[in-house]
BALOKE-966005 format. One line per field, with one value per residue (C-alpha): residue number from 1; x negated, y negated, z. Coordinates in steps of 0.05 Angstrom, whole numbers. Each point is the difference from the previous one (the first is absolute). Layout:
<atoms>
setor = c(NUM|...)
east = c(X|...)
north = c(Y|...)
up = c(Z|...)
</atoms>
This chain:
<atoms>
setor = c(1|2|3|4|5|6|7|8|9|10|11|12|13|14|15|16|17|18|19|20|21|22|23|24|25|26|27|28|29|30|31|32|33|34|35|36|37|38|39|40|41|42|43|44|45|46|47|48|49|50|51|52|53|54|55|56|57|58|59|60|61|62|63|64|65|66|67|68|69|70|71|72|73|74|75|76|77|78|79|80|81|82|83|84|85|86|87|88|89|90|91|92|93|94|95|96|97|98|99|100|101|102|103|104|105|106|107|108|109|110|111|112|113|114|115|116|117|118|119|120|121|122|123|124|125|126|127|128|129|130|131|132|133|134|135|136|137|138|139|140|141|142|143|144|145|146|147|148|149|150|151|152|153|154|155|156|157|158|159|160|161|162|163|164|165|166|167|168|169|170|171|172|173|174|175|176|177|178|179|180|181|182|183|184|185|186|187|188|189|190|191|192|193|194|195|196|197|198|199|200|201|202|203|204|205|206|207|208|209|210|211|212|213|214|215|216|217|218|219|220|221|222|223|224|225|226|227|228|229|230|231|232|233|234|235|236|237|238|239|240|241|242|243|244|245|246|247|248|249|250|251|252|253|254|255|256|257|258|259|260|261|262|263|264|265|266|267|268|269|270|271|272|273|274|275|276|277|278|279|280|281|282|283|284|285|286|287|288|289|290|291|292|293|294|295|296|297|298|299|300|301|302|303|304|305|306|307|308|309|310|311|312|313|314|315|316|317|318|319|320|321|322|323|324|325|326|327|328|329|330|331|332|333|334|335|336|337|338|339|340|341|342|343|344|345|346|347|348|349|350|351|352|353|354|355|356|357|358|359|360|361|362|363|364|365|366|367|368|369|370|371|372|373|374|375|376|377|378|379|380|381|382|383|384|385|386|387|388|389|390|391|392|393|394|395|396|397|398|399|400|401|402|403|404|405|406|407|408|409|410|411|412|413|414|415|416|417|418|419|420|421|422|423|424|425|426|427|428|429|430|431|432|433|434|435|436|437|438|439|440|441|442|443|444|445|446|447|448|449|450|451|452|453|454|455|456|457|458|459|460|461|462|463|464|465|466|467|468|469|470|471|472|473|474|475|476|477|478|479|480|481|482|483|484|485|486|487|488|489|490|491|492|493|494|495|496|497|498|499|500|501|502|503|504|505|506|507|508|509|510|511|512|513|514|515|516|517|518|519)
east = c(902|-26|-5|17|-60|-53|28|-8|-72|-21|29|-43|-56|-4|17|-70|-37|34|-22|-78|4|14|-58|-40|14|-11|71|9|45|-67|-75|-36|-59|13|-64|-38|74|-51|-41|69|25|-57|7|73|-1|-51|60|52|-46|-16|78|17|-49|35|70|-22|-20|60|45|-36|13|77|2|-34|51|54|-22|-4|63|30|-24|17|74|3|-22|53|56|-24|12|-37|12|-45|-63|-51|-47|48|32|-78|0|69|-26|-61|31|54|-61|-40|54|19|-73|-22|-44|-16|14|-75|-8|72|-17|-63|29|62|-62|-37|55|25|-65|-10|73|2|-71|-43|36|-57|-11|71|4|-64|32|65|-40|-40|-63|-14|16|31|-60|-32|76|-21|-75|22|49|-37|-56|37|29|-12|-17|29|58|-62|-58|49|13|-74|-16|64|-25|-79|19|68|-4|-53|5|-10|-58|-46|36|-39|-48|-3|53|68|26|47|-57|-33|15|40|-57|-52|49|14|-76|-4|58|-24|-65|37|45|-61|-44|57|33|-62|11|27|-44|-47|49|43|-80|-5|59|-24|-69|34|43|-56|0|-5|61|3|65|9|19|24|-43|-53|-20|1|-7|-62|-5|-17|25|-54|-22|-4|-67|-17|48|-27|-71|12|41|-53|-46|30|6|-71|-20|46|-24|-67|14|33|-36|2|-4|50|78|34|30|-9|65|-17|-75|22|44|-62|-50|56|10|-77|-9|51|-25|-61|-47|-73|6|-61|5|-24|55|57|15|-24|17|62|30|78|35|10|-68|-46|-9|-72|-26|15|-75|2|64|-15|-43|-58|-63|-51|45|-10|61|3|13|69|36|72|10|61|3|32|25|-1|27|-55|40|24|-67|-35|62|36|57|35|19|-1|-58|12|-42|0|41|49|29|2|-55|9|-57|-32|-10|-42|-34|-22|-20|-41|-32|-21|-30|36|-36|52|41|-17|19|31|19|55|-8|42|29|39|-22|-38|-68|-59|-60|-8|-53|-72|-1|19|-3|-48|-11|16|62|25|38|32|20|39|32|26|17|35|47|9|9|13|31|38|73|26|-59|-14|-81|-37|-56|-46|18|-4|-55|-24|23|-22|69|-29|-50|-78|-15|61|-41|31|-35|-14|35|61|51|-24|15|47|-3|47|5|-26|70|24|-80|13|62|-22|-56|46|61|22|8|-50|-5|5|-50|-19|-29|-34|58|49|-2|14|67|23|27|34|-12|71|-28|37|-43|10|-31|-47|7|-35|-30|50|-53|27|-29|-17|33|-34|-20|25|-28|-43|0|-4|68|36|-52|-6|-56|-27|20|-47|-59|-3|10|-58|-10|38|-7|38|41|13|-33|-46|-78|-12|12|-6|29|53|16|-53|4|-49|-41|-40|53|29|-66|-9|71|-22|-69|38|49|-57|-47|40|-52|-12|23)
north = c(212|-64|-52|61|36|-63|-15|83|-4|-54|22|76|-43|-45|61|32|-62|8|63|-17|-57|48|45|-48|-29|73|9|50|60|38|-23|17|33|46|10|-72|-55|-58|34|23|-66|-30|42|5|-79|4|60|-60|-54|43|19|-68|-27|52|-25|-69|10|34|-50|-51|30|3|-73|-17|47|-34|-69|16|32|-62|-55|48|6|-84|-8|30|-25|-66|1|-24|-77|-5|-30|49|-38|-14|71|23|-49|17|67|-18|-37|54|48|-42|-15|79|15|-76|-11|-70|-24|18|71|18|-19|38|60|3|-5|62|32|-4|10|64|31|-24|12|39|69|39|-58|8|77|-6|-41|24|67|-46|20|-75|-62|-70|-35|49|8|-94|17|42|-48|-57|28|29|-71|-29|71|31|66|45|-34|0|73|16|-43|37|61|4|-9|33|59|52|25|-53|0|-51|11|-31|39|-4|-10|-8|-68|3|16|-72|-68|-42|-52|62|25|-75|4|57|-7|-67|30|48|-49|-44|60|17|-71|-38|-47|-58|-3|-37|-61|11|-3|-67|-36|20|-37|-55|4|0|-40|-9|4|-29|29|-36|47|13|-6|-51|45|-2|49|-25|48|-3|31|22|49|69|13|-65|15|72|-26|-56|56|47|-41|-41|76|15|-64|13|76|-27|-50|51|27|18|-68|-34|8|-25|55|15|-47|-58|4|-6|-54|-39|11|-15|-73|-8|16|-58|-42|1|10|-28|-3|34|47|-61|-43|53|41|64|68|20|-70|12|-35|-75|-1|-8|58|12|-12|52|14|23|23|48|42|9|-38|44|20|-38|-37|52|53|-20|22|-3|75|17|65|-17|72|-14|44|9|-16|-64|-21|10|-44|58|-9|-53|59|-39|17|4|-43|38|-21|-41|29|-1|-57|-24|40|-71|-8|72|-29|-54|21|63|-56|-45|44|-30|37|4|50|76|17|71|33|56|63|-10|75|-7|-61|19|-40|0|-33|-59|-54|19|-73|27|72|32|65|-14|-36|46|41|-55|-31|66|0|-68|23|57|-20|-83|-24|35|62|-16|11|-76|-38|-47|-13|-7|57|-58|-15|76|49|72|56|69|42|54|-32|3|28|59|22|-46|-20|-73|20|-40|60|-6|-77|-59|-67|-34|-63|-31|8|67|20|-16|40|58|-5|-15|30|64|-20|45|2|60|30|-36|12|-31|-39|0|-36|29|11|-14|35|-37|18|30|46|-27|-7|-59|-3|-52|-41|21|-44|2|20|-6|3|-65|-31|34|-47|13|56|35|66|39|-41|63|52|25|-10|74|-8|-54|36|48|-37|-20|-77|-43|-71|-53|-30|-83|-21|-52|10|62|47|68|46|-11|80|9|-66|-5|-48|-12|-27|-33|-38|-11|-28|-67|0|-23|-43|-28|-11|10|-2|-57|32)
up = c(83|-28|64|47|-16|-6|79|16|-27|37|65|-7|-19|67|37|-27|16|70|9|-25|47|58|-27|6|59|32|7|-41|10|12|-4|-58|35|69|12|-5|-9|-10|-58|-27|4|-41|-47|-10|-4|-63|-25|6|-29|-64|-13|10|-46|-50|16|-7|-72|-8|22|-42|-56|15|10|-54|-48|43|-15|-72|-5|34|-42|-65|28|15|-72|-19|49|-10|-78|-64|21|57|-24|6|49|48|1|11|57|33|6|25|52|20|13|33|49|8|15|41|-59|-17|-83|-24|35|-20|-74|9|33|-64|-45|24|2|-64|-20|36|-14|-75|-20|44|-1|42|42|23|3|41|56|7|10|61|-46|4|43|-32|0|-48|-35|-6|-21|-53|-17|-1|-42|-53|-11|-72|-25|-53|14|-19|37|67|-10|-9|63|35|-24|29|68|7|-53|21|-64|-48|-32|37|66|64|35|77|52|-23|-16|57|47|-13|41|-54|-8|-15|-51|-33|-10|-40|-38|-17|-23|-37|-37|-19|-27|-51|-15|15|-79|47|57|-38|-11|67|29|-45|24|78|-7|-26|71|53|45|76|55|71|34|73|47|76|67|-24|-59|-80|-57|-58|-57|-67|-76|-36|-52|32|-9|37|55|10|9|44|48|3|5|61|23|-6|35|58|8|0|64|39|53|79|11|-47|28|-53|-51|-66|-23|51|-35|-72|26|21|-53|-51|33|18|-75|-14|49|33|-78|24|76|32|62|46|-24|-1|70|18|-36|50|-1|-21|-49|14|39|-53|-36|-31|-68|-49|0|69|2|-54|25|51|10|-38|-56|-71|-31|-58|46|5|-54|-21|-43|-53|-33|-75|-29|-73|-61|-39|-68|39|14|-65|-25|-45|46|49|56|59|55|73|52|63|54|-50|-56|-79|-27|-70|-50|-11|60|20|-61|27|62|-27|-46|53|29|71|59|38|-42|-8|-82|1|-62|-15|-36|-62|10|62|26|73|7|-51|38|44|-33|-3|38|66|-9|50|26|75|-12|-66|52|29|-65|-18|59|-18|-60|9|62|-20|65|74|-3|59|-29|-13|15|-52|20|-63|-2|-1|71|28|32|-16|48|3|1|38|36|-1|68|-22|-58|-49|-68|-27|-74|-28|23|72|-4|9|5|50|21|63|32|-17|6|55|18|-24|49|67|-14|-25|-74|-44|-71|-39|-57|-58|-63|-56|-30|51|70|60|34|75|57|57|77|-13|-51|-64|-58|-47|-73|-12|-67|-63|-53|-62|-52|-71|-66|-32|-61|-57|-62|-67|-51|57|-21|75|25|5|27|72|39|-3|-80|-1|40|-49|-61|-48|10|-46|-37|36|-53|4|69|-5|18|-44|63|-30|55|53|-4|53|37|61|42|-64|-45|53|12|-85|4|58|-32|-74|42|42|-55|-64|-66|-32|-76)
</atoms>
C-alpha cells in the first residue's frame, strides 16, 4: 500500500473528473434527457456543480488533515533542537511550495488547519462529510479564535449540532455564502463573549482615520475607519440620496450615483445649482451641489433621511448588562454605544428592543412607529435584509412584494410578504425566480426557473443575557404567560414586572433612560 495506493487514488480520481468533463461537454456515453438533450443538459450540469461542490469540501478537508499530519511528522523528524520558529517556518514553506502558496497564505492555511483538526471536532466532521465548504471550515475558525475550549464548542455547536440546545434556526449553515455565514457567527460570538467589545471598540476609535490607496487606470480608492454606527449612517444615507436622483432621466446607476454624491459631498459643500453643472453631468464634469443632488426640486432638505435600525437587548439597554446590540447591516455594536444612540435621540436610527424570553422583536420606537409603515417595519424585522439567498442588502435598502400577487387574490399581511431588493425584485419579476410562502417570522424561500428551491436565511433570534438574581431566568415563555407577575429583583428604575414585558415596559424603560428622575 502506502505510496502505491496514494498514486491508485489519484489516478480513479482524475478518471471521474474525466468522465464529468465529458458529461458536460455532452459527450457523454448517453444524454441525460431523450426527450428534450438541452433541458437535460442544464440540468445535469447543476447535478455535476452540486456533487462537485460536495467533493470540494471533501477534499479540503483531506488536505487540511494532510497538512497537519505533515508538519506533526517534521516536528518530529526534525528533533527537539530545531528552534521552534524556524521549524514552524520550514513547514510553512514546504507547504506553501507543495500547494504554489506564497509565505503568508501558507502560514494562514497551517493555522486553520490546525485549528480546525485540533480544536473544532464538528467543524471537521462537517466537511469531510461535504456538509460545509472551507471558507465556512476558515469562518468558524477564525471566530472561535481567542475563545476559550468551551466558548469554541458552544459556537461549534449552534450552527453544526442540530441538537444542541440553542441550535440555529433557518437554512443550514452549509446552505449560506461564507460571508453571510461569517456574519452571523460573528453576531453569535459577540452576543455571548461580548465583555471585550467594549475595549477592542476603544482601541478602534482611537485608530480612525482616513486611507487614499492609488490605484490602476487613472483611478484611486478614498475610504474612511470609523465607528460603525457612523459608517452605517453615512452608507444609507448616500443610498437614500442616490435612490432619490434616480429617475428615467438619470443614466448613471445606483453605484456610479453614490460615487458622485460621496465626492460632491467632499467637494463641492456650498456650490449652488447655477455654479455646479446640470443634474446628469457625470463625474469629472461638475457634479451638482449636494442640495440638488439630493433630491428633487420641491422636496425639503429633511426629507432625506439616512435610517439605522439598532436591535437592542432590553437588559443591555437599561445598562443591567453589556450584551452587545446589533446595528443593521453591520454587525455586533458595543452596549455603550446603542446607549448612546437611543439617548440622543439620533433621527436617523430606528431603536428596536428584544423580548427577554427568546429574543425576537419587542416594538420599534413610538418615534417612528406608525400605522402605515408598522407592516413594513416587521417585515424588516423579521427577514433582516433580502431574502434572496446570499444577498447581503441591508433590509433598509429593500422593497415590499406581495408573494402571491394582488391582482391573484393575494393579501397585504406579513405572511403574504417579502422584501427584496431592487435587483432580485427585480428578478423575480423578469425571470422565472419566485419566492415561496412566508410567514410571520420567517422569510420567504426561492425557486429557480430550474425548479430547485433554496432556503432563505433566518434571523438568529436568541435570548438575551439575563441579569443577576432575576427570578423568571429559567422559565419558558408559556411558563411565564401564565405565571402571576413577579418583583424584579436588583435592576435599576424600580421596574416592577418584566414577567409580562410589552410595548408598555418597553416604552417606561427609554422614558427613564431619556429622562431619568432627578432623585
Amino acid at each position: 500500500m502506502g505510496k502505491a495506493a496514494v498514486v491508485g487514488a489519484l489516478a480513479d480520481i482524475r478518471a471521474a473528473l474525466a468522465v464529468l468533463v465529458a458529461e458536460v461537454d455532452g459527450c457523454g456515453a448517453e444524454p441525460f434527457s431523450v426527450a428534450d438533450p438541452l433541458a437535460g443538459l442544464a440540468d445535469g450540469c447543476l447535478d455535476v456543480l452540486a456533487g462537485v461542490r460536495e467533493v470540494e469540501a471533501r477534499v479540503a478537508g483531506l488536505k487540511a488533515r494532510a497538512a497537519v499530519a505533515f508538519a506533526d511528522a517534521a516536528g518530529v523528524v526534525a528533533g527537539p533542537g530545531v528552534p521552534v520558529v524556524a521549524q514552524e517556518m520550514a513547514v510553512a514553506a514546504e507547504v506553501g511550495c507543495v500547494l504554489a502558496l506564497g509565505p503568508r497564505a501558507a502560514g494562514a492555511f497551517l493555522a486553520t488547519s490546525q485549528a480546525v483538526v485540533k480544536g473544532l471536532p464538528l467543524t471537521l466532521s462537517a466537511l469531510q462529510a461535504g456538509v460545509i465548504s472551507w471558507q465556512h471550515a476558515t469562518v468558524l475558525a477564525d471566530e472561535t479564535a481567542g475563545l476559550d475550549a468551551a466558548g469554541a464548542a458552544g459556537l461549534e455547536a449552534h450552527f453544526l449540532d442540530p441538537g444542541a440546545p440553542d441550535a440555529v434556526r433557518g437554512c443550514a449553515v452549509g446552505e449560506l455564502p461564507a460571508h453571510r455565514f461569517r456574519a452571523k457567527a460573528r453576531v453569535w460570538r459577540e452576543r455571548h463573549h461580548a465583555g471585550s467589545i467594549e475595549q477592542r471598540h476603544a482601541k478602534g476609535v482611537v485608530d480612525r482615520r482616513v486611507e487614499f490607496r492609488p490605484d490602476r487606470d487613472g483611478m484611486a480608492w478614498l475610504g474612511a475607519y470609523l465607528p460603525a454606527d457612523q459608517a452605517a449612517a453615512g452608507w444609507n444615507r448616500l443610498t437614500a440620496v442616490a435612490r432619490g436622483v434616480q429617475g428615467p432621466g438619470e443614466a448613471r446607476t445606483l453605484t456610479q450615483l453614490r460615487a458622485d454624491v460621496f465626492a460632491t459631498s467632499l467637494l463641492t459643500v456650498g456650490l449652488s445649482t447655477g455654479q455646479a453643472a446640470g443634474r446628469n453631468a457625470g463625474p469629472g464634469e461638475g457634479c451638482t451641489s449636494p442640495d440638488d443632488l439630493e433630491r428633487p426640486a420641491d422636496v425639503p432638505p429633511d426629507a432625506v433621511r439616512a435610517q439605522v435600525l439598532v436591535t437592542v437587548p432590553v437588559f443591555s439597554l437599561l445598562g443591567v448588562t453589556d450584551e452587545a446590540a446589533v446595528l443593521d447591516g453591520y454587525g455586533p455594536i458595543p452596549a455603550s454605544m446603542a446607549r448612546r444612540l437611543v439617548a440622543e435621540g439620533a433621527g436617523s436610527f430606528y431603536r428596536v428592543l428584544v423580548d427577554p424570553r427568546d429574543g425576537a422583536p419587542l416594538e420599534i420606537g413610538r418615534k417612528s412607529y406608525r400605522v402605515g409603515k408598522a407592516m413594513r417595519y416587521w417585515l424588516r424585522l423579521r427577514d433582516g435584509k433580502c431574502p434572496f439567498p446570499g444577498c447581503s442588502n441591508s433590509s433598509l435598502d429593500t422593497e415590499a412584494d406581495h408573494i402571491l400577487a394582488w391582482a391573484n387574490g393575494g393579501t397585504t399581511g406579513v405572511s403574504n410578504l417579502g422584501q427584496p431588493c431592487p435587483k432580485h425584485h427585480r428578478l423575480r419579476h423578469t425571470t422565472g425566480w419566485k419566492p415561496t410562502p412566508a410567514s410571520k417570522t420567517e422569510p420567504p424561500g426561492w425557486t429557480s426557473p430550474a425548479g430547485r428551491h433554496y432556503h432563505s436565511e433566518h434571523q438568529d433570534w436568541q435570548p438575551p443575557v439575563w441579569p443577576p438574581g432575576f427570578v423568571d431566568h429559567d422559565r419558558t415563555a408559556p411558563e411565564l404567560e401564565r405565571a402571576e407577575p413577579r418583583p424584579l429583583q436588583r435592576m435599576p428604575f424600580g421596574v416592577a414586572d418584566l414577567s409580562r414585558i410589552g410595548y408598555s415596559l418597553a416604552e417606561a424603560c427609554l422614558d427613564r433612560i431619556l429622562h431619568p428622575p432627578s432623585a
